[in-house]
N, C-alpha and C positions, 0 to 999 in steps of 0.2 A: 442595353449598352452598359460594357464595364464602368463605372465611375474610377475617374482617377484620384487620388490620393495626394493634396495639394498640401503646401505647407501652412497655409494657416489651420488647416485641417487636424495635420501630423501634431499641431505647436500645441492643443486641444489634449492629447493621449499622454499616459505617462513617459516618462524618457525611459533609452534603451540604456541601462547599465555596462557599460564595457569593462568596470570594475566594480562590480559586487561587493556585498562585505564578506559573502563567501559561497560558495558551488555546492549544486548534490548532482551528485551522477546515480542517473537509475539502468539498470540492466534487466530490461523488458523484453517478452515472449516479441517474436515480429508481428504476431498477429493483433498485438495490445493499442489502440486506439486512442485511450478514454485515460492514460496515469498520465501522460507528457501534459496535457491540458487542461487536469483537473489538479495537476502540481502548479503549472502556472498561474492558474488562477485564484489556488487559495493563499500559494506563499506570500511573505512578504515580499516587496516589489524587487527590495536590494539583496534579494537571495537565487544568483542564478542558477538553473535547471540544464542538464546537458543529457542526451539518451544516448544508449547501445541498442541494440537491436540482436537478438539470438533467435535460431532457428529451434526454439526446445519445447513446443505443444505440439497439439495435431497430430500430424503424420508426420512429425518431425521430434516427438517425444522422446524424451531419455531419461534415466535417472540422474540423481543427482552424481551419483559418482564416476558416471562417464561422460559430463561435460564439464571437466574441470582445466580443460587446454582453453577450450572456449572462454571462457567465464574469467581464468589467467586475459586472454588477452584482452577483452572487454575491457575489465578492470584496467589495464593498462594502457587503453586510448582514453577512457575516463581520468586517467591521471594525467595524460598528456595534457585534455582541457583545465588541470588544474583543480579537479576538483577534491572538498574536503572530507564529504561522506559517499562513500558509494557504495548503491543498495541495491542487493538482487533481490528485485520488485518482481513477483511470482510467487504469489498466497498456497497452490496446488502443488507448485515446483518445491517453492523451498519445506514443504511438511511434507509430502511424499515421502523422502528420502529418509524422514525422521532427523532427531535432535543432531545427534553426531554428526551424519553426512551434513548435516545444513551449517555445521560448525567448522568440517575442512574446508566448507565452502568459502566461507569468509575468513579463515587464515589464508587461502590461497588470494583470493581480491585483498587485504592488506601486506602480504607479502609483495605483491606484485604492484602496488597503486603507495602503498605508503597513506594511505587515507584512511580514513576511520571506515570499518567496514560494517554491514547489516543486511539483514534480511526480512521480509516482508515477516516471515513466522516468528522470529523473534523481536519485531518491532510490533506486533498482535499483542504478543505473552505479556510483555512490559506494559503495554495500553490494559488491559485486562486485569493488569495485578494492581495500576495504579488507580482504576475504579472501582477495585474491590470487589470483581464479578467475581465467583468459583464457580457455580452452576450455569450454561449459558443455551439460549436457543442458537443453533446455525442455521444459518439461509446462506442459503449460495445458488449460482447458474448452472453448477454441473451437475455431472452423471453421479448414483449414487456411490461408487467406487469411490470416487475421487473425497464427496462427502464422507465415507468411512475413513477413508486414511487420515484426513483431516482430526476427525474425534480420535482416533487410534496415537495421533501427535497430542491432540491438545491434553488427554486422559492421561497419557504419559506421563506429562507434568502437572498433573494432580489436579487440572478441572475436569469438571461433570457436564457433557452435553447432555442436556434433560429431552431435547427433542432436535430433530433438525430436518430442513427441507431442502431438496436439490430440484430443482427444475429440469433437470434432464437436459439442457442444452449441447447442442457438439458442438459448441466455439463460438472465437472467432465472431464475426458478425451479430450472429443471433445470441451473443452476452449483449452486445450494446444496443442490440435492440429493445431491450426489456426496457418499458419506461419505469420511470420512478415514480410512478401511482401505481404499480405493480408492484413493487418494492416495500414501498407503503401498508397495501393493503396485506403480502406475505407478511410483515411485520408481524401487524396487528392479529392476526390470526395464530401463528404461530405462539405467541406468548402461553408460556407455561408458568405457574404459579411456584413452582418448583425454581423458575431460574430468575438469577440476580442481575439478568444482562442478556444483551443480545449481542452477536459477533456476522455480521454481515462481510460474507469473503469474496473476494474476488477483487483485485484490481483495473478492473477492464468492463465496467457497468458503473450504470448511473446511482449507486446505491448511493453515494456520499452527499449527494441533494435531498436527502430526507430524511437525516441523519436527526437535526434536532426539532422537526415535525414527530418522528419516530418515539423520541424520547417523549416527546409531551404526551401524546395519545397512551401510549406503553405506560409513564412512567419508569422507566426503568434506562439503565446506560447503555447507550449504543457505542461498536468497535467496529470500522470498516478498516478494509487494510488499507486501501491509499492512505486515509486519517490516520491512521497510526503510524505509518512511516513517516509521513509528514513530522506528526507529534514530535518524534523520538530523534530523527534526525535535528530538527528545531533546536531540541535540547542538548543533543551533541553540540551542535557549533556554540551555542550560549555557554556552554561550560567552557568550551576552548577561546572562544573569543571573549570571556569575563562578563558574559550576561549581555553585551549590546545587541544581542538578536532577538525582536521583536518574536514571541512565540503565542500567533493567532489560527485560529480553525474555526471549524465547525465541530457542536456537541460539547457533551459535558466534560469528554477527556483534556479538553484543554483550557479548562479550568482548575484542573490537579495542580495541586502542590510538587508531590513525589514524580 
């Protein structure tokens, strides 16, 4: 039998904010699970989360320069809720496209939203420059197509994938089902002597619960994309709001200064 939910119970949980110190609006694949809950749970409490929803994996794939009607309007129900950054959360989407397209991408969400805008790819780049990885292993859930394009983005900008692993996944589902002692153990195996860091992609897996188990065993920096969106949006509102935003995580990225 359901249990009910009584008020001395409710009085027990943290309170629900009806005014935040400030919003992030994410604009996630519809098949994405695992960012709306793993944002809730590591922000600060008085930092509220709002999602969209886009039909752009799968069998519902496009590139980036032909969902930009879409993506306009996303951004523009994300401003309706008020929010201050909003970020096209999609590690595969937004590096696909490469630098440029993932750059109209985000003039058209701050044209249209008035918010600070970002993207999962360049919320990585920034986490990666500010722990001083260049050389990096990838592990990721998908197909190896998707892994090349990714190295093909990040080489662009002048890091070195030394080795990378795709698990061949087709979505959806079977990303979140990968537990994170799988995760883990690809870590640890993949480590190459050659790289200064690992880059764990995908927003839609349990990668970010091993994030600084990872580090210890490795030695070495870990970058997942929820954690770095996190990171960076963190830091946006702290600059705008004069430092009163608490900026905590998981791993050694948020311990940086830069």
């Amino acid at each position: 039998m359901a249990k009910i939910l009584h008020a001395a119970d409710a009085a027990a949980r943290p309170a629900l904010l009806a005014t935040p110190k400030a919003r992030i609006g994410l604009i996630i694949p519809s098949s994405n699970r695992l960012a709306e809950p793993q944002f809730r749970h590591y922000l600060p409490d008085d930092i509220g989360v709002h999602v969209t929803r886009l039909r752009i994996t799968g069998p519902w794939h496009r590139p980036l320069d032909e969902i930009g009607d879409a993506v306009r309007e996303a951004a523009g129900c994300l401003a309706d809720s008020q929010c201050d950054v909003i970020v096209f959360n999609c590690t595969g989407g937004a590096m696909a496209g490469g630098a440029a397209a993932e750059a109209r991408l985000l003039e058209l969400i701050a044209e249209e939203s008035g918010a600070i805008a970002l993207s999962t790819g360049q919320a990585v780049v920034d986490a990666l420059k500010a722990l001083g990885i260049t050389s990096m292993v990838l592990i990721s859930p998908y197909v190896q197509a998707t892994n090349d394009a990714e190295k093909i983005y990040l080489e662009g900008l002048g890091f070195r994938v030394v080795n990378d692993v795709a698990l061949g996944l087709p979505g959806g589902t079977s990303y979140i089902e990968v537990s994170p002692g799988r995760w883990l153990d690809e870590a640890r195996a993949a480590v190459s002597a050659e790289a200064d860091g690992l880059f764990l992609s995908c927003t839609n897996t349990t990668q970010i619960e091993i994030i600084e188990q990872a580090e210890e065993i490795t030695g070495l920096p870990i970058v997942n994309s929820n954690q770095a969106v996190m990171w960076r949006a963190l830091r946006e509102l702290a600059a705008k709001l004069g430092g009163s935003i608490a900026i905590r995580g998981p791993g050694r990225l948020f311990q940086t200064a830069s």
